[in-house]
C-alpha positions in Angstrom: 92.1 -92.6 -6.8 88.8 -94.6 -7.3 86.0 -93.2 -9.7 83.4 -92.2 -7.1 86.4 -90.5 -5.5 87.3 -88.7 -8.2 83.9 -87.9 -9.2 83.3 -86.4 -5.6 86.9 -84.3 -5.5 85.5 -83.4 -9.3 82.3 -82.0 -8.1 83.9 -80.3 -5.1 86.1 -78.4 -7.2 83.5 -77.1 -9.5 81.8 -76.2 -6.6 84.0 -73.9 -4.9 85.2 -72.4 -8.2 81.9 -72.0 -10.0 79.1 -71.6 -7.3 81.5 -69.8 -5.0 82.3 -66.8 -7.9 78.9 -66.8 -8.7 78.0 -65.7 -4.9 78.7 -62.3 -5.4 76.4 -61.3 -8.0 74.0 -63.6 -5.8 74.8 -61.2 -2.2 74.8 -58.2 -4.4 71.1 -58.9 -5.8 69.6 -60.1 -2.3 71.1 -56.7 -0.6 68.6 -54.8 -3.1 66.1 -55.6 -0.9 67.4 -57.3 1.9 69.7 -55.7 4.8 72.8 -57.1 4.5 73.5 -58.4 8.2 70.1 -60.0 8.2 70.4 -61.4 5.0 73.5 -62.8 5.5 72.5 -64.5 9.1 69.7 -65.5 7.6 71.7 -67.9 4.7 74.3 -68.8 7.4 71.5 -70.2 10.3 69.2 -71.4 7.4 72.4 -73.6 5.9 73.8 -74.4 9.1 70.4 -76.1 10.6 69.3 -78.1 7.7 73.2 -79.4 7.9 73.6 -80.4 11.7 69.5 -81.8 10.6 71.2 -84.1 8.6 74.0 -84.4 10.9 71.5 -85.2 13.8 69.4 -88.0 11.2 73.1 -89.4 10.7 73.9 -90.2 14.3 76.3 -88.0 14.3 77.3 -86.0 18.0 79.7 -83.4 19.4 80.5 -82.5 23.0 80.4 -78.4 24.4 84.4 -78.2 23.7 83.3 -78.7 20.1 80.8 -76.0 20.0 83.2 -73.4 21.8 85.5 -73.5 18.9 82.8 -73.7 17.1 81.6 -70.0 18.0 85.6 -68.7 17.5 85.2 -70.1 14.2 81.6 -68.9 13.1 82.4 -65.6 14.3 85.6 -64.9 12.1 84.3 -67.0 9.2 81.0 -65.6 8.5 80.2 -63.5 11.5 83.2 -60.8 10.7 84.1 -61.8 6.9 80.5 -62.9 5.4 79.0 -59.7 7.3 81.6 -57.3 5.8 81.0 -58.5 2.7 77.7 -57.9 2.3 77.8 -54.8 3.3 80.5 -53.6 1.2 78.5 -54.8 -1.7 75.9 -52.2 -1.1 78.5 -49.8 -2.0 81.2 -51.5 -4.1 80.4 -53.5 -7.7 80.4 -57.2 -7.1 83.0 -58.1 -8.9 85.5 -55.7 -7.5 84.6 -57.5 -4.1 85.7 -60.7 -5.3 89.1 -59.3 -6.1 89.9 -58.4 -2.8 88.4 -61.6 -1.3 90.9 -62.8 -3.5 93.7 -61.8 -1.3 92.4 -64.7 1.1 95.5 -66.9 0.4 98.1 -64.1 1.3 96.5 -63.8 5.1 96.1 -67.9 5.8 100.0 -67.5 4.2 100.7 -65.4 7.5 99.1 -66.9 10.0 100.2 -70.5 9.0 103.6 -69.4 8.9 102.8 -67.3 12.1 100.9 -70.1 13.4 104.0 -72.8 13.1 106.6 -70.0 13.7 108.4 -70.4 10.4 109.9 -67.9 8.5 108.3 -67.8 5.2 109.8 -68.3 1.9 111.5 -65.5 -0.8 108.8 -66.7 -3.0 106.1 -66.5 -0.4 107.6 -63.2 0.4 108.0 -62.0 -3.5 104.2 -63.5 -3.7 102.8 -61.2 -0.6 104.1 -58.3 -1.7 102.8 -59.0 -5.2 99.4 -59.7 -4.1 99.5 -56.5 -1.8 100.6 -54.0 -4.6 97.3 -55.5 -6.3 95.3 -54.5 -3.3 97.0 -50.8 -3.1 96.7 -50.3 -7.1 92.8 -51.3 -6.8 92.1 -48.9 -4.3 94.0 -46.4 -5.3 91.7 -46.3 -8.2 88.5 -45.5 -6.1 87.6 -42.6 -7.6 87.8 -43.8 -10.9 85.4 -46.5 -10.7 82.2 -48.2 -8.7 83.4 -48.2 -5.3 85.4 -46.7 -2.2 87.9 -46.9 0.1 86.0 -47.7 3.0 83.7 -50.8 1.8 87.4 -52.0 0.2 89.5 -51.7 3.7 86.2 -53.9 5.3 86.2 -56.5 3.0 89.9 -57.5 3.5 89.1 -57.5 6.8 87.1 -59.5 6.7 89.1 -62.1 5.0 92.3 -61.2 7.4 89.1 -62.8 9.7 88.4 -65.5 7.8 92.1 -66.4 7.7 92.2 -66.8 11.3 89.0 -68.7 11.4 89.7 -71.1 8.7 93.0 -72.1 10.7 91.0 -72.3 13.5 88.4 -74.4 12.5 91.2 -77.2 11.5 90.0 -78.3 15.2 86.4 -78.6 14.8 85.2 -82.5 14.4 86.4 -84.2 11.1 83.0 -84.9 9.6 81.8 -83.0 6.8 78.0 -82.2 8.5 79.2 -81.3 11.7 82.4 -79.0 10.2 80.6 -76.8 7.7 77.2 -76.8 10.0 78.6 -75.4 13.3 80.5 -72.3 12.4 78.0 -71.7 9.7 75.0 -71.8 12.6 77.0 -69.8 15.3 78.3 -67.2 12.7 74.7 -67.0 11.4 73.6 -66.3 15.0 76.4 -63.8 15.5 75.0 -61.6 12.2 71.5 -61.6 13.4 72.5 -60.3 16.5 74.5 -57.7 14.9 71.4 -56.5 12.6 69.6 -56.4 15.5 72.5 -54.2 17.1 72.6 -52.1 13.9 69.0 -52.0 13.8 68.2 -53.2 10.7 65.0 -54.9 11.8 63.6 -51.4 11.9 64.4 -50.8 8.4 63.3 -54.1 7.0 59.7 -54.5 5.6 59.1 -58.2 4.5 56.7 -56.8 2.0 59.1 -55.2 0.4 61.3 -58.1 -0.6 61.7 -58.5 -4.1 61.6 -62.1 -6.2 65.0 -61.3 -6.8 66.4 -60.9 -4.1 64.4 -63.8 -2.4 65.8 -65.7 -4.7 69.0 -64.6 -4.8 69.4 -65.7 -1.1 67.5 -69.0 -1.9 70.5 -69.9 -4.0 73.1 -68.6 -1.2 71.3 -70.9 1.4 71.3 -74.0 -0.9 73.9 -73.3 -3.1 76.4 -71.1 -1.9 76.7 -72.7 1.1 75.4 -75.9 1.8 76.8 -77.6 -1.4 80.0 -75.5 -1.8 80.9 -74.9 1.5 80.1 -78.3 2.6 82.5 -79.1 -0.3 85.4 -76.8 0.7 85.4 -78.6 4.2 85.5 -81.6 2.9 88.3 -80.4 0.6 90.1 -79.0 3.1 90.5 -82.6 4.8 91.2 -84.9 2.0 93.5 -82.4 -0.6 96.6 -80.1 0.1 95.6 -76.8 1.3 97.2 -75.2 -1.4 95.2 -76.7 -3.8 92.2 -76.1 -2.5 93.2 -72.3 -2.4 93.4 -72.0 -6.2 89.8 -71.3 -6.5 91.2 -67.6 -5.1 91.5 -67.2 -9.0 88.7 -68.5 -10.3 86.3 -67.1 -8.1 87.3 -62.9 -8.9 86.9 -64.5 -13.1 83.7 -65.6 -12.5 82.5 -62.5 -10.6 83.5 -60.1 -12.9 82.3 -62.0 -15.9 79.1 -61.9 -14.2 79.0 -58.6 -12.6 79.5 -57.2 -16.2 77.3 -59.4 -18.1 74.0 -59.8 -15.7 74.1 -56.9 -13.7 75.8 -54.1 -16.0 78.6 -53.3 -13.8 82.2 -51.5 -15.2 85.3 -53.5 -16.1 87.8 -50.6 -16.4 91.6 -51.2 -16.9 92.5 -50.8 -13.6 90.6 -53.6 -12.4 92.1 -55.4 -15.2 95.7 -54.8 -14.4 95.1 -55.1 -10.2 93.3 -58.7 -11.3 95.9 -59.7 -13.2 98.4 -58.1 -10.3 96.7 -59.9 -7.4 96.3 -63.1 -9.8 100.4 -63.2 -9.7 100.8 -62.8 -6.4 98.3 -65.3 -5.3 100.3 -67.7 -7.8 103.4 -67.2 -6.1 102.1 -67.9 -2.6 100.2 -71.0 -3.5 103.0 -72.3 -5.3 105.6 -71.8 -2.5 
C-alpha cells in the first residue's frame, strides 16, 4: 500500500478506536443537561448535513431508491441504537455501556451468517456463547454496581439494531459523503421526532444547558461522528470487515479508563472479569 494510503487507513483506525471509546464519557456529560433523544438527533442531523454539504459542494448525487435505504438504515443505526444509548447512560456508568456495545460483533456474526444462509463455525459458535456469558455475568451483577437491568437489555438492543442496519447500509452509494451522511441525517430525524413523541421538548430549557454538556455534544457532532464515522464507512469499503470490528475492544478500554479517571465512575471486579469475558468472545468471533 502507498504512503497516503497507509496514512489514511492509519488515521481511520485511530479514529474509530480512540474517538469512538472516548464517545461515551462524551454522551454521558451532554445528557447532564441535555435530553438524551434530543441530544442525540441533534449530533446525528448536525453531522449528517454539514456531510451531504460537502457531498453537495463535491458534485456528488443520489436518486429516491438511495434515500429509502437510506431511512432503513438511519433508523436502526442511530435512530434505535444511538437513541438507546443515550438513554441508558442517564442510568448506567459510561463505561459499563461500552461493554455491552461491545457485543456488536456477535449480532452482525448472526445476521451475516443469517443473511448468506450459512451455518456458522464451532469457533464462531464457541465465540457467541463466550461473548453472551459476558453479557449475562455483567448483568447479573446489577445490584452490585452503577447500573440496571433495564438501561442494560436497551442498549444491546440497540446494537442487535445496529447490526441489522450496518448490513443494510452495505447498499447505500459507495462514496464516503453520501454513506456516513444519509443514515446519519435520516436517523437524526427519526430521534427528534421521538423526543418530540416522548416529550422532551417540554422538559428542555436551553438556558439550562451547561458548557459541558455543550461541549460535550460539540465534540460528538465533529468528532464522534463526522471524522470517525466517516472513517468507519470508509473502512468498511476498503478493509475486511473483521478487521474493522476489532475496535469492539478497544473502544469498552478506552471508556472505562475514562469513565474512571474523568468522571469518577466504579471499576469493580465484575466488570473486570465480564470485560475480559466479552473481550474473549469477541476474539473468537472476529477471528473465525
Amino acid at each position: 500500500m502507498y504512503l497516503g494510503g497507509y496514512s489514511v487507513t492509519l488515521f481511520s483506525y485511530a479514529a474509530i478506536y480512540l474517538i469512538w471509546g472516548s464517545t461515551f464519557l462524551a454522551i454521558r456529560l451532554a445528557v447532564d443537561s441535555i435530553p438524551p433523544l434530543l441530544m442525540m438527533g441533534v449530533r446525528c442531523v448536525a453531522a449528517g448535513a454539514l456531510l451531504l454539504a460537502w457531498a453537495a459542494a463535491r458534485g456528488e448525487r443520489t436518486g429516491w431508491r438511495a434515500w429509502r435505504q437510506a431511512i432503513v438504515a438511519g433508523a436502526l443505526m442511530f435512530g434505535c441504537a444511538y437513541g438507546a444509548l443515550a438513554w441508558a447512560e442517564t442510568r448506567l456508568a459510561s463505561g459499563v455501556a461500552a461493554l455491552f456495545v461491545a457485543t456488536l460483533p456477535l449480532w452482525m456474526t448472526l445476521f451475516d451468517c443469517a443473511h448468506r444462509r450459512e451455518t456458522p463455525a464451532a469457533r464462531t459458535v464457541v465465540g457467541l456463547a463466550v461473548g453472551l456469558a459476558g453479557v449475562v455475568l455483567l448483568l447479573a451483577r446489577t445490584g452490585a454496581t452503577a447500573f440496571a437491568l433495564i438501561p442494560a437489555a436497551v442498549v444491546i438492543l440497540g446494537e442487535v439494531a445496529w447490526a441489522a442496519g450496518a448490513l443494510y447500509a452495505r447498499r447505500l452509494p459507495q462514496t464516503l459523503a453520501l454513506n456516513a451522511g444519509m443514515p446519519l441525517l435520516t436517523g437524526g430525524v427519526f430521534l427528534i421526532a421521538a423526543s418530540y413523541a416522548a416529550r422532551e421538548f417540554r422538559q428542555f430549557d436551553p438556558h439550562a444547558v451547561s458548557v459541558v454538556s455543550a461541549a460535550a455534544l460539540v465534540y460528538l457532532i465533529v468528532f464522534g461522528s463526522i471524522v470517525a464515522f466517516s472513517a468507519y464507512a470508509w473502512l468498511m469499503q476498503v478493509a475486511p470487515a473483521a478487521r474493522v470490528g476489532t475496535h469492539a475492544y478497544v473502544n469498552p478500554l478506552i471508556a472505562v479508563v475514562l469513565g474512571c479517571t474523568v468522571a469518577g465512575e466504579p471499576f469493580t471486579a465484575a466488570i473486570a472479569a465480564a470485560s475480559l469475558v466479552i473481550a474473549v468472545g469477541v476474539a473468537l468471533v472476529l477471528a473465525s
